[in-house]
N, C-alpha and C positions, 0 to 999 in steps of 0.2 A: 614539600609544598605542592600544593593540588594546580591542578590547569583551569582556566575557569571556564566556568558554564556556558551550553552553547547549544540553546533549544533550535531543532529540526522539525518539521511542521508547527500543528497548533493552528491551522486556519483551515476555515471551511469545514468538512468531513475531516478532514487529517490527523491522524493520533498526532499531539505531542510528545518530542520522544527528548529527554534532558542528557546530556554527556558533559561531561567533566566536572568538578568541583569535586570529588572525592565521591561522585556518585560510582557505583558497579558498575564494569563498564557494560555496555550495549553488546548485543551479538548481531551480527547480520552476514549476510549471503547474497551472493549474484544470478541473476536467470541463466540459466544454462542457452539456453535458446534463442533462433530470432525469431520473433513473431512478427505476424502482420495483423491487419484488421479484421479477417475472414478467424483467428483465432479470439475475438473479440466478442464473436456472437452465438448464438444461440446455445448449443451443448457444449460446446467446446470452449464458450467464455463461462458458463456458471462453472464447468472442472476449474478453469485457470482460476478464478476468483478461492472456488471453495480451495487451491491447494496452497493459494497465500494466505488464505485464514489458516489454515494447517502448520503452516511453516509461523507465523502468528501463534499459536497455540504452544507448540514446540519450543517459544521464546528469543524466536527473531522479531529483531527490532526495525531491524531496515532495510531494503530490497533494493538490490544496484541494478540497473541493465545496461547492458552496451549499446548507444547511442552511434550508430555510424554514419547515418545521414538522415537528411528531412522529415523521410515518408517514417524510419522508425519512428522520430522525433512526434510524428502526429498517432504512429500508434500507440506509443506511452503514457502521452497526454491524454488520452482516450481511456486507458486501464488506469491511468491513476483517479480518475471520476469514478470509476465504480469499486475501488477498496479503500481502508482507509488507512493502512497500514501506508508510511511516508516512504516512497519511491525515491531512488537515486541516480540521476541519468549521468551516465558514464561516457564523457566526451572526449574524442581525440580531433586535433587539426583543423577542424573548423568551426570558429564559433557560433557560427549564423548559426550552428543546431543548439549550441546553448541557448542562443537569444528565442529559439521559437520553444525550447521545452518549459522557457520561464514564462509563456503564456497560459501555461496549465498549472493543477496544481499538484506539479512534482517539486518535491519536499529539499532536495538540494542536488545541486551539480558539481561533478567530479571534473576539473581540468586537468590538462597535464601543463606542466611549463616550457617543459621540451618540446611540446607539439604544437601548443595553441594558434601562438602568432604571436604579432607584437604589443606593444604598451596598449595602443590604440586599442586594440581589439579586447584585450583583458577587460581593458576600464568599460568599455560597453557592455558586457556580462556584466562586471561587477555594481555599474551603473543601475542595471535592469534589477539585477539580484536584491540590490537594498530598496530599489521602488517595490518589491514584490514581499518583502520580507522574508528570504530565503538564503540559506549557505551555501558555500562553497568549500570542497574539498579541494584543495593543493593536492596534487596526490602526482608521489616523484618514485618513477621507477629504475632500479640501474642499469634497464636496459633502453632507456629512452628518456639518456640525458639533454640538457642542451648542446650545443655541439662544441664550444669553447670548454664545458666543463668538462667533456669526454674526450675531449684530445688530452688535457691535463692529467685524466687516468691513463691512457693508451701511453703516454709519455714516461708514466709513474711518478709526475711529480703532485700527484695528488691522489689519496687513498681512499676506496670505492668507498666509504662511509661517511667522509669530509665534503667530499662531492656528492651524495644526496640530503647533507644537511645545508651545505652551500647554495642547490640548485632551489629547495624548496626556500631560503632564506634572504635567496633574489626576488624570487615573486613576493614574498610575502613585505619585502619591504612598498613593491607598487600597490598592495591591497591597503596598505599603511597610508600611504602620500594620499591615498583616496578615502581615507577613515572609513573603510568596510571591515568592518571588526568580528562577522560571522562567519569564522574559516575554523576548518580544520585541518592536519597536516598529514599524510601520509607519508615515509619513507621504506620503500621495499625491494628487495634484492631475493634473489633465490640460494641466496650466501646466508643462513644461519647467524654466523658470527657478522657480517655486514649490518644483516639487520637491527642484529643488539647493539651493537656499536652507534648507528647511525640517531638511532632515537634513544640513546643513553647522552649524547652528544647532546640533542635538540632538547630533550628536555631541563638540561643545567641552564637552556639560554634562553629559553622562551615559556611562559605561561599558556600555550594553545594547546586547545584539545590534541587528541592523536590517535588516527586511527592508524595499529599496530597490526600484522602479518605479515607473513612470509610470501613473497610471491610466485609461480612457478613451481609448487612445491610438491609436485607428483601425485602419482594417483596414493589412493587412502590407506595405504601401510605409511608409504615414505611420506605423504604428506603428514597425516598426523603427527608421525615423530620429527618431522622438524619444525611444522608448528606448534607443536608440544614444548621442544627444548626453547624455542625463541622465546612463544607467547609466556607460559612458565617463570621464565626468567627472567622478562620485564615487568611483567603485570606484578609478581614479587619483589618489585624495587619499587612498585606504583606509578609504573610507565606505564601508560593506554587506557583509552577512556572508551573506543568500542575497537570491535575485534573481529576480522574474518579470518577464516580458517577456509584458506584456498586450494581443494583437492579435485584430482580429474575425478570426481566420481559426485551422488547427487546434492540438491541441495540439502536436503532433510540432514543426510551424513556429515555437512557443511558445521549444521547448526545442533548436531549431537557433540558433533567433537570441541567446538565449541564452549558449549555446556560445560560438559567434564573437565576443560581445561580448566572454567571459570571456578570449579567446585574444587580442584586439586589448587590450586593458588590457594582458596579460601583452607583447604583442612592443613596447609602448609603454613598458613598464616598464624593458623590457631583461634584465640578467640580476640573476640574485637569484630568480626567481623558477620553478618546476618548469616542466619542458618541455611541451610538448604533447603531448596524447594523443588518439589516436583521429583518424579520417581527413579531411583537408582534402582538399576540392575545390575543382578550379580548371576553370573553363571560360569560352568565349568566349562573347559575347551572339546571335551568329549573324547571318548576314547574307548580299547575293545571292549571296556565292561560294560557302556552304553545301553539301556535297554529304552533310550527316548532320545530323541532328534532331536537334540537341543540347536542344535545350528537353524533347521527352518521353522523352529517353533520361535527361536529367537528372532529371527528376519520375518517373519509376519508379523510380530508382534512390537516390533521395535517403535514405528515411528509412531502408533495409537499410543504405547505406555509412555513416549515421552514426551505427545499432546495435552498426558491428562493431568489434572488440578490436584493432586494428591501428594504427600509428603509421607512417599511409601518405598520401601525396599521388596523388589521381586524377586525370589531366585529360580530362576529356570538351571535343572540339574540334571546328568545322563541316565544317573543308577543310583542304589542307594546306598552306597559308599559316599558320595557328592550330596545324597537329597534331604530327608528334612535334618536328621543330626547338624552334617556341617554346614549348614545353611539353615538355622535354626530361629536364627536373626532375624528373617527376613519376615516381613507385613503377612508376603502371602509367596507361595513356588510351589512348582508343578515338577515331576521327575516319572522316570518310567521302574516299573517292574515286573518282568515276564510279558505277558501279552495286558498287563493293566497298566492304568497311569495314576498317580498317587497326585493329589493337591492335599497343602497344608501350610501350616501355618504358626510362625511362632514354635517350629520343631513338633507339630504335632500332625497326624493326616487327620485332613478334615473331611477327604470324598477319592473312594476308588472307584474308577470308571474304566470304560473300553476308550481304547484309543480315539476310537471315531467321536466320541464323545468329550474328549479332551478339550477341544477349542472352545464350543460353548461353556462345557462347564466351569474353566478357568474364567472367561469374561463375569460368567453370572457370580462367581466367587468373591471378583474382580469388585463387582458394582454394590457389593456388600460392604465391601472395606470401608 
């Protein structure tokens, strides 16, 4: 049974962006950063604008920032007027920053229930949020329960998984009494298995979207692989409707890993489900027979090839033991040999060049495809 639909923006500039109902889910990522308003203007607001079209491009749907008090609260509201991608303000403790970010038009707000306040205070967001037309995440973390449900862990008479479907299924009852029907749910743990558990639980009992990851989940070896096994394994039961992939490292890599997770569900799935889009890369790990850098040929190249509009396999490869044979597949890939670099295509060379000459002439190869 699918969770049902639960449109985020859609007004003014705002992309509309649709999650749950059996749709694929969403990908999105959080700003690394705080900004203020001096990041707002002149050269330094067209980079920030042009790098959330990028991250846009890449196939992020929605962009969180951490909301800590007023003054962020006015710079948000400010950046969210000039993109149109639907911004997410991410609030702890005080509502009054919820109440002034719903004056702008950011696209939906993140509470916590452990942090907020009380009824009072919920209801006036949630009050503000339906005059405005805009959602709200529930969003329950295990390390910042309420306090009666975390003594009942610390006691052990209740299991860290039951307690963040519990903690989120107290709030959502007052969103209920108050007929605000535009929520979504997060439940997140830095526990792998918590997390499967917790939203395997929630979803048998509730019809709400869900946004699904792992929290805390280290920098981008060890995050990947545990948001790999988590996301992996619910998204293949058809638990999660969008999805971050939370790593100390940046957002671009946020909304790569992402991606691939969403594409390995899909080739696990089998068919039934839409094809792939947008370009996969395949390359070797490199090693002494190496006669081409695939390591910074691949990190210069990474976040343009997976900006662009094409339904193409690249292989970037060491040597030619790795280059056009076993990688023969591929749209278009680039490998070294001796002091030359080999481009080709579909297992054939299509152009040997000097290395200096490699980057352009791969892009210009690139724009043939």
């Amino acid at each position: 049974m699918h969770s049902r639909t639960l449109q985020i923006g859609g007004f003014a500039h705002v992309d509309a962006v649709f999650l749950g109902g059996g749709l694929p889910p969403v990908i999105q990522t959080m700003w690394k950063d705080r900004l203020s308003i001096s990041d707002l203007e002149g050269e330094s607001g067209k980079a920030l604008v042009a790098r959330i079209a990028g991250l846009k491009k890449m196939g992020c749907g929605l962009l969180r920032f951490a909301v800590p008090d007023l003054n962020a609260a006015e710079v948000l509201g400010n950046l969210a007027s000039m993109v149109s991608m639907p911004l997410v303000a991410d609030i702890h403790f005080d509502y009054r920053i919820a109440l002034r970010c719903l004056d702008f038009p950011i696209a939906k707000i993140r509470i916590n229930p452990g942090n907020i306040g009380n009824r009072d205070k919920v209801e006036q967001v949630a009050n503000k949020a339906a005059a405005n037309s805009r959602s709200i995440r529930i969003g329950v973390n295990a390390g910042s329960l309420p306090l009666d449900i975390r003594q009942c862990v610390d006691s052990g008479s209740l299991e860290s998984a039951e307690a963040l479907v519990l903690a989120a299924e107290r709030e959502i009852s007052v969103f209920n009494e108050l007929g605000f029907n535009s929520v979504l749910v997060s439940m997140k743990a830095s526990s792998v298995a918590d997390t499967i558990k917790a939203n395997r639980i929630f979803a048998e009992r509730s019809d709400l979207p869900l946004h699904v990851g792992v929290t805390e989940a280290g920098p981008l070896i060890a995050g990947v692989v545990r948001n790999a096994t988590a996301l992996v394994t619910l998204l293949g039961e058809g638990i999660g409707d969008t999805i971050r992939v939370s790593l100390s490292d940046t957002m671009e890599n946020e909304v790569i890993a992402a991606r691939e997770i969403l594409e390995t569900v899909r080739e696990l799935k089998g068919t039934g489900e839409a094809p792939r889009h947008g370009v996969r890369i395949v390359s070797c790990p490199r090693c002494g027979r190496s006669g081409f850098d695939t390591h910074a040929f691949t990190a210069q190249w990474l976040n343009r090839l997976y900006a662009m509009d094409k339904n193409i396999t690249v292989a970037i490869m060491g040597c030619a033991v790795n280059g056009p044979e076993e990688a023969r597949h591929a749209d278009i890939g680039i490998t070294g040999a001796g002091d030359k670099v080999l481009i080709f295509s579909k297992g054939k060379v299509i152009r040997t060049i000097n290395a200096i000459e490699a980057d352009a002439a791969f892009e210009e190869e690139l724009r043939r495809i």
